[in-house]
N, CA, C and O atoms as a GROMACS GRO file, in nm:
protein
  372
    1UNK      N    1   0.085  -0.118   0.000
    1UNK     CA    2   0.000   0.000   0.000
    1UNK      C    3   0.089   0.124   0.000
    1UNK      O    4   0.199   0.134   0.054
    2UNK      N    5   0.000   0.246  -0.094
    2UNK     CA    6   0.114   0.340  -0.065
    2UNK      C    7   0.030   0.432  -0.004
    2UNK      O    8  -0.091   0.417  -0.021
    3UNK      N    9   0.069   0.524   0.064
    3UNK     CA   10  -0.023   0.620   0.119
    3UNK      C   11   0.046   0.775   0.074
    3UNK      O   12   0.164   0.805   0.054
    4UNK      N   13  -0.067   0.850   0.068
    4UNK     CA   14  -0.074   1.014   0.098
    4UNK      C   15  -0.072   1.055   0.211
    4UNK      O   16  -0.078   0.992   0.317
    5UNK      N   17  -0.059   1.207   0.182
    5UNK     CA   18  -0.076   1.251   0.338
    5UNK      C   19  -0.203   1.266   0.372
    5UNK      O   20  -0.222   1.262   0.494
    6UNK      N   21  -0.347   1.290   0.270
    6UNK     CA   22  -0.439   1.250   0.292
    6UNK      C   23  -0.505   1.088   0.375
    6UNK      O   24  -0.588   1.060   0.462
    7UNK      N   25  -0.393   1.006   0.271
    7UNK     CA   26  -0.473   0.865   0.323
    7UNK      C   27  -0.426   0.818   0.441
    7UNK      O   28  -0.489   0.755   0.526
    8UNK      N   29  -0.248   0.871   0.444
    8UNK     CA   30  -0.226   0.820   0.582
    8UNK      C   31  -0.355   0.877   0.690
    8UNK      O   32  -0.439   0.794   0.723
    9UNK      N   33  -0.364   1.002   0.736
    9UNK     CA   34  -0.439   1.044   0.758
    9UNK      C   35  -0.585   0.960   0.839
    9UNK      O   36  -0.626   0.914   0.946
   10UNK      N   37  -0.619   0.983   0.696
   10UNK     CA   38  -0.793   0.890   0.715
   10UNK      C   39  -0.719   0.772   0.784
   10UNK      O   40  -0.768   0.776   0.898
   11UNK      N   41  -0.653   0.698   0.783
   11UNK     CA   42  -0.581   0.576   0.798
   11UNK      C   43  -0.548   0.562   0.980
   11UNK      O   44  -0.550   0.472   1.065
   12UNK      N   45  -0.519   0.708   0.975
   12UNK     CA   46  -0.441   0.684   1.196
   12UNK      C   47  -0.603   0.744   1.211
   12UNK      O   48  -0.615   0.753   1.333
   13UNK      N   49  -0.683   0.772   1.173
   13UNK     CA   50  -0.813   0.850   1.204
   13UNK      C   51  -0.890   0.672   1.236
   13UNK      O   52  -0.930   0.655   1.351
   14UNK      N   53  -0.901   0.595   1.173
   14UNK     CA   54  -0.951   0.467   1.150
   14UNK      C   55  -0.892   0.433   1.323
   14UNK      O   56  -0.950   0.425   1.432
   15UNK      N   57  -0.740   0.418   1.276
   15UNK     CA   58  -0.657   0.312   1.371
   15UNK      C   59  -0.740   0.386   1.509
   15UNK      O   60  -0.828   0.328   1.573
   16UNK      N   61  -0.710   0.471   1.525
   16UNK     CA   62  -0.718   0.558   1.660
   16UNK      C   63  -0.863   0.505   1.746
   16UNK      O   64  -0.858   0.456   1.859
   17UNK      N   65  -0.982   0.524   1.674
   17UNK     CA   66  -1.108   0.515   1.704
   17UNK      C   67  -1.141   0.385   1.734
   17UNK      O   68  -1.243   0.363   1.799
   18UNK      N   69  -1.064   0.288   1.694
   18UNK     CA   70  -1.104   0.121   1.752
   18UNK      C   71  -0.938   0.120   1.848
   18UNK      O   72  -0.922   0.007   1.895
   19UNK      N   73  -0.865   0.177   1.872
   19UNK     CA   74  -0.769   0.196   1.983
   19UNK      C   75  -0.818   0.260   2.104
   19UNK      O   76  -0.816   0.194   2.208
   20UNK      N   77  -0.870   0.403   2.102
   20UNK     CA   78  -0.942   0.398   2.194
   20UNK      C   79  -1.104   0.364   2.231
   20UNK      O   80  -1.142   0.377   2.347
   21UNK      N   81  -1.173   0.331   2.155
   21UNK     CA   82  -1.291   0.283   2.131
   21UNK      C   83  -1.396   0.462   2.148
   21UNK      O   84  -1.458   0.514   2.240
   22UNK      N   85  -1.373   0.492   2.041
   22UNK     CA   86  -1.475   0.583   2.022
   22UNK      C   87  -1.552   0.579   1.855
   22UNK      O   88  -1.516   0.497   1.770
   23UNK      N   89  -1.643   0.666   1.834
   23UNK     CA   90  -1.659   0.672   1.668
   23UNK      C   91  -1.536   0.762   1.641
   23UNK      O   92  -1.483   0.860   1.692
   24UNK      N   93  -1.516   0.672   1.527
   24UNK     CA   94  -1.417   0.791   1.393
   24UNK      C   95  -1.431   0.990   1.411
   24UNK      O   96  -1.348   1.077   1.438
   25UNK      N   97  -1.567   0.992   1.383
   25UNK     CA   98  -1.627   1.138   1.385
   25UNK      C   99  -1.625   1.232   1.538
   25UNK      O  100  -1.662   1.349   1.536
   26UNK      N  101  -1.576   1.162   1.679
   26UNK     CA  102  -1.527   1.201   1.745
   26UNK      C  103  -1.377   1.252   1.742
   26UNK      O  104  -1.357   1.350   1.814
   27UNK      N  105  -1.299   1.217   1.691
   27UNK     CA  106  -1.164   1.230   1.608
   27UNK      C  107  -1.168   1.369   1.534
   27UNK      O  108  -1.253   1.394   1.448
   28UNK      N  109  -1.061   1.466   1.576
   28UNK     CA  110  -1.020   1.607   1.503
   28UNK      C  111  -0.893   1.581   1.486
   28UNK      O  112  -0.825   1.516   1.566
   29UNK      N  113  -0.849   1.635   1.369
   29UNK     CA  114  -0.748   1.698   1.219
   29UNK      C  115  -0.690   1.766   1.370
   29UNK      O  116  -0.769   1.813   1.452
   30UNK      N  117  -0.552   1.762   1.392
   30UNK     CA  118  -0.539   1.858   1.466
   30UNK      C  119  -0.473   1.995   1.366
   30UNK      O  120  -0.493   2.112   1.333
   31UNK      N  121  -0.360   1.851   1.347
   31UNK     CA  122  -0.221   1.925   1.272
   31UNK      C  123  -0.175   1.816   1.167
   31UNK      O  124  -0.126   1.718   1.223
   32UNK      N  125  -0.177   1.809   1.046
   32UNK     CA  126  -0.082   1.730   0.965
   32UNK      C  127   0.038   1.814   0.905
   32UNK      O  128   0.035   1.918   0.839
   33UNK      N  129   0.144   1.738   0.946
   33UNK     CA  130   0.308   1.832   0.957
   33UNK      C  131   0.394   1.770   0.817
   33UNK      O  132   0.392   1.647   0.818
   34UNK      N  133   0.471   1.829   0.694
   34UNK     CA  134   0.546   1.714   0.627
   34UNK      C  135   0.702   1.735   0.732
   34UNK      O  136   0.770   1.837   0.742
   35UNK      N  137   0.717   1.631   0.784
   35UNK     CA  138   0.842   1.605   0.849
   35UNK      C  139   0.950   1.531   0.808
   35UNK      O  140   0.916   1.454   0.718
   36UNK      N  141   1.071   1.523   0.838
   36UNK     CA  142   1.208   1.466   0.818
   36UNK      C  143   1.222   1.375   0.960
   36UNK      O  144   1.243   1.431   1.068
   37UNK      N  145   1.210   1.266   0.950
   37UNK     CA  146   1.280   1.171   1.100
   37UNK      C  147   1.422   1.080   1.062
   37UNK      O  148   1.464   1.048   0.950
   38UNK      N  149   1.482   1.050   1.199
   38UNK     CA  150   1.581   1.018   1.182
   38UNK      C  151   1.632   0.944   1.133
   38UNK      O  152   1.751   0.952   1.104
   39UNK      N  153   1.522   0.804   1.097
   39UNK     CA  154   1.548   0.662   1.080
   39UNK      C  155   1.434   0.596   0.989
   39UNK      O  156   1.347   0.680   0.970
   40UNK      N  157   1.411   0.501   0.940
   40UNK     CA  158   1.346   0.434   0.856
   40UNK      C  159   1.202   0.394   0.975
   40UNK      O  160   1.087   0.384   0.931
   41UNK      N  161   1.234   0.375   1.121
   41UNK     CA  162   1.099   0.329   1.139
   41UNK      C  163   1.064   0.511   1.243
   41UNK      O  164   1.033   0.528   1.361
   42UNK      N  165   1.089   0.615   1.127
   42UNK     CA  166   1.012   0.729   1.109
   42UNK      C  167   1.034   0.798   1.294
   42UNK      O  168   0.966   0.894   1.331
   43UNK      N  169   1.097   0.754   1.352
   43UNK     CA  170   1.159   0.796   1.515
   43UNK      C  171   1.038   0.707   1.625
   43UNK      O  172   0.994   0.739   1.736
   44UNK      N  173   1.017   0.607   1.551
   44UNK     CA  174   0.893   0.522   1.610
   44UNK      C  175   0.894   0.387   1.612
   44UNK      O  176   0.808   0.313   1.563
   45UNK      N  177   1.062   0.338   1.709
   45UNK     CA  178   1.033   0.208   1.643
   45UNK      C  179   1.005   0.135   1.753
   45UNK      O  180   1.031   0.178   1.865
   46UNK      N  181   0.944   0.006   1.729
   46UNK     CA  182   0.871  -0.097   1.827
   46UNK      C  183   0.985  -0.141   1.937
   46UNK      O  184   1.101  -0.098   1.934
   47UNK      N  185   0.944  -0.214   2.013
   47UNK     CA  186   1.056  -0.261   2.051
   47UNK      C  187   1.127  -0.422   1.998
   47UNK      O  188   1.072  -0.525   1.958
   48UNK      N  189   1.216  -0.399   2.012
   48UNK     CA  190   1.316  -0.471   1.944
   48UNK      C  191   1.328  -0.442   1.791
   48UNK      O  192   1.352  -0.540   1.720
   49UNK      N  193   1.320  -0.375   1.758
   49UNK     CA  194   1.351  -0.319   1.554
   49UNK      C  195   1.416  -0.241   1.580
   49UNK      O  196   1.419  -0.153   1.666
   50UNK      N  197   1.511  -0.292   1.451
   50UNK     CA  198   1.644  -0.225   1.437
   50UNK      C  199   1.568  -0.143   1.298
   50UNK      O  200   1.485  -0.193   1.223
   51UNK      N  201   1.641   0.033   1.289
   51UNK     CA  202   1.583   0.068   1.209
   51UNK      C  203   1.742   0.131   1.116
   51UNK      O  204   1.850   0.158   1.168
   52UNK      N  205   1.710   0.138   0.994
   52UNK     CA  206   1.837   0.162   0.923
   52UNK      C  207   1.810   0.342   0.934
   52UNK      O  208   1.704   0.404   0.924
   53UNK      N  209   1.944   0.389   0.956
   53UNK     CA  210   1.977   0.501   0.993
   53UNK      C  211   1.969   0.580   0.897
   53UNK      O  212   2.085   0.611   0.868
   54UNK      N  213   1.917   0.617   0.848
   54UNK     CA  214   1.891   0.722   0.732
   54UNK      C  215   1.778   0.818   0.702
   54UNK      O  216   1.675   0.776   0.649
   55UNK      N  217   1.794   0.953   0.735
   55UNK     CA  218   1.667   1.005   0.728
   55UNK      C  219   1.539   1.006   0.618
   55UNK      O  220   1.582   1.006   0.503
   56UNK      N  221   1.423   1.007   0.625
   56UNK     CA  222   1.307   0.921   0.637
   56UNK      C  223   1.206   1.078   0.595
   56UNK      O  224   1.181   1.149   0.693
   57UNK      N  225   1.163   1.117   0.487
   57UNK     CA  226   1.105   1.194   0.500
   57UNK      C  227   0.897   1.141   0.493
   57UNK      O  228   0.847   1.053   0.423
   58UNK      N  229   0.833   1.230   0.585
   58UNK     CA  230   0.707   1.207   0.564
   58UNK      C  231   0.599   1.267   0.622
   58UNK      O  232   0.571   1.352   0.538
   59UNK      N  233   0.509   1.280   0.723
   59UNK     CA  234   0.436   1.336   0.814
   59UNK      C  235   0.384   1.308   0.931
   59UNK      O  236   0.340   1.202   0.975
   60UNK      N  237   0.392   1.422   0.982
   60UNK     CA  238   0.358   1.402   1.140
   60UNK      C  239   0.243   1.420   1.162
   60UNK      O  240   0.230   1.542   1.147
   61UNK      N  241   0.082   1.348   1.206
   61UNK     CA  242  -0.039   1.374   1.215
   61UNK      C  243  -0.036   1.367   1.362
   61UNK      O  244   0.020   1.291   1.442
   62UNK      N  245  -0.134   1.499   1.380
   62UNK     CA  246  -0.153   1.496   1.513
   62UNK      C  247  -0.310   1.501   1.537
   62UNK      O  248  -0.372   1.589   1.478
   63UNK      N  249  -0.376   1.419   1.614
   63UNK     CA  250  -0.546   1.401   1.607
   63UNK      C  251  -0.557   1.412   1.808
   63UNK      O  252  -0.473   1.386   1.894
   64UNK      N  253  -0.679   1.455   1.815
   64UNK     CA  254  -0.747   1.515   1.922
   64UNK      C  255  -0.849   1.419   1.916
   64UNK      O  256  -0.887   1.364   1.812
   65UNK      N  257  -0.892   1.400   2.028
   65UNK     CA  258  -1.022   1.313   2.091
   65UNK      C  259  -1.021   1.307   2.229
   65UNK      O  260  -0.918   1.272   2.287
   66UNK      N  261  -1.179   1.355   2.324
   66UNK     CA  262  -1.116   1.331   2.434
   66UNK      C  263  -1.055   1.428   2.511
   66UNK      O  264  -1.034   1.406   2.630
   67UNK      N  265  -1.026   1.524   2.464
   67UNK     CA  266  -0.904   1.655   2.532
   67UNK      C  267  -0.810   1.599   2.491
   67UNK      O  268  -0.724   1.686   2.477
   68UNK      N  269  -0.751   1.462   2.448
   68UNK     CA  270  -0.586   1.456   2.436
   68UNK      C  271  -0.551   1.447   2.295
   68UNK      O  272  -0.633   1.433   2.205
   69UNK      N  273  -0.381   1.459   2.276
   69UNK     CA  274  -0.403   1.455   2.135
   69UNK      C  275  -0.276   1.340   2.114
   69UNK      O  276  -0.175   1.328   2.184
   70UNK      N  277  -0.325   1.246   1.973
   70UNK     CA  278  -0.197   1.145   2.000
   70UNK      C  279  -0.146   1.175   1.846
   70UNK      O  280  -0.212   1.235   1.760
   71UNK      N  281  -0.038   1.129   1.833
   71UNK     CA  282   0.051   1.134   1.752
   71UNK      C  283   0.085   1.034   1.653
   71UNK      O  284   0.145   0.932   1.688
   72UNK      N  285   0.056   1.053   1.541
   72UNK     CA  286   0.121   0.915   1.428
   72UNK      C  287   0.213   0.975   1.303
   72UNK      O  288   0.211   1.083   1.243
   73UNK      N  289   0.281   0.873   1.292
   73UNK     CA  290   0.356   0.885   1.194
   73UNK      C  291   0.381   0.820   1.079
   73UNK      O  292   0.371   0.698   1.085
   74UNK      N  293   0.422   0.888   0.934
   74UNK     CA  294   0.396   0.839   0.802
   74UNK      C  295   0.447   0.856   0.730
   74UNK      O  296   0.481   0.974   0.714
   75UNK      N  297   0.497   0.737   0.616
   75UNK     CA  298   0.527   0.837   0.493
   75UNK      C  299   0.504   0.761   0.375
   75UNK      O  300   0.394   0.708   0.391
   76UNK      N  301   0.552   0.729   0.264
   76UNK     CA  302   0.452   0.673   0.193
   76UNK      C  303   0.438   0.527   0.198
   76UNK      O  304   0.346   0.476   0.134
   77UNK      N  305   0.535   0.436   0.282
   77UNK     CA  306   0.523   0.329   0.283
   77UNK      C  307   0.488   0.250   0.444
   77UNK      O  308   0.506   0.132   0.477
   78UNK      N  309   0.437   0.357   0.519
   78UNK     CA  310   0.415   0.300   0.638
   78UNK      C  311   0.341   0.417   0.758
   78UNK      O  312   0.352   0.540   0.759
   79UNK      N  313   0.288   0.356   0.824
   79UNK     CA  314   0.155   0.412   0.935
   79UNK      C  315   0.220   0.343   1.037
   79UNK      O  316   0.251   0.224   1.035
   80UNK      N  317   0.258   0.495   1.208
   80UNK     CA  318   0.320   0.427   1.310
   80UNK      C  319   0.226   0.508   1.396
   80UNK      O  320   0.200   0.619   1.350
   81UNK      N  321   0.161   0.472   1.530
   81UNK     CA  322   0.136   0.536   1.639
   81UNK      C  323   0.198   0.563   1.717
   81UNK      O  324   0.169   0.477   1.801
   82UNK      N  325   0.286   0.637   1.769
   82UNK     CA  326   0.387   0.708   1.779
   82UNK      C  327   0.339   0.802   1.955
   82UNK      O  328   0.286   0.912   1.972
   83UNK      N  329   0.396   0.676   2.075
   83UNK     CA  330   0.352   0.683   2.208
   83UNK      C  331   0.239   0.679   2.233
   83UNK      O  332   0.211   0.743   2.334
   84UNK      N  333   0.146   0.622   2.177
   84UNK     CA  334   0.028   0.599   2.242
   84UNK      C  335   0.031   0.492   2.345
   84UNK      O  336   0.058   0.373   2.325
   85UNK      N  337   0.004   0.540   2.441
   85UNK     CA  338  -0.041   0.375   2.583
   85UNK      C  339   0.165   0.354   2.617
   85UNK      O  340   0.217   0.252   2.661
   86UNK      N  341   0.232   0.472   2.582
   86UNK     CA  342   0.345   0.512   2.631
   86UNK      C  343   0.450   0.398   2.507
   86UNK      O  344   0.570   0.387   2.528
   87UNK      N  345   0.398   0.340   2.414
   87UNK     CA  346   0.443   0.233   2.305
   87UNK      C  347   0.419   0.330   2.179
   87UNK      O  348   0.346   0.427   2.157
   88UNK      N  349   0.527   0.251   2.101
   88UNK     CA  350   0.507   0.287   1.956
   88UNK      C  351   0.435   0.187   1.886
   88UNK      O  352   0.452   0.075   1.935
   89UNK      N  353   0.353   0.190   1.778
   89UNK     CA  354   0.272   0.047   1.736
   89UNK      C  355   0.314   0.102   1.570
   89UNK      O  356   0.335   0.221   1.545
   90UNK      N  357   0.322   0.003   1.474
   90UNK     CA  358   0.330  -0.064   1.355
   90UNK      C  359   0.182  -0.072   1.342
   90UNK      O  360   0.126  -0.163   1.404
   91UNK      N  361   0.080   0.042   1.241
   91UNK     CA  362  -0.043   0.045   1.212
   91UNK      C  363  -0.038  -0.018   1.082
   91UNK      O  364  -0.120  -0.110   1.076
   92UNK      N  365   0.046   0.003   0.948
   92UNK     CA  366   0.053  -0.035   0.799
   92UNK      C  367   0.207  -0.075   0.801
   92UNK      O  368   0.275  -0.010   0.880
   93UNK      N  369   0.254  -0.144   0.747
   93UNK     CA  370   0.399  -0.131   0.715
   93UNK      C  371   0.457  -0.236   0.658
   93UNK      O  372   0.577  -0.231   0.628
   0.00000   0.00000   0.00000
């Protein structure tokens, strides 16, 4: 799959709403950022992945629900949740 910054998008909007169990349409756009990260698993990697060192360009979505706002990360070949539940999670990849 390849994604946009649109689809990633719709995509952590999906993940998020059966993560924390709300509807989708509770979910706000906060901020979608195009960002540079350090490494291939986008400054989000699971534990135990080794990520090849090379910067990684793509976007930073930031979504609101709830009062809080969580963080994912993207670029065209992969969807990361990025500290949620204090973990990084592998959403597409």
């Amino acid at each position: 799959m390849s994604f946009t910054k649109d689809s990633a998008t719709d995509q952590a909007k999906k993940d998020l709403a059966t993560r924390i169990n709300v509807d989708e349409a509770q979910i706000s756009v906060s901020k979608v950022s195009d960002e540079d990260f350090p490494n291939m698993s986008l400054g989000s990697p699971v534990d135990g992945e080794i990520a090849a060192q090379m910067i990684s360009s793509g976007w930073k979505i930031i979504l609101g629900a709830g009062g809080r706002n969580y963080e994912y990360r993207a670029d065209k070949y992969q969807l990361r949740a990025h500290g949620i539940d204090g973990r990084n999670h592998v959403v597409k990849g």
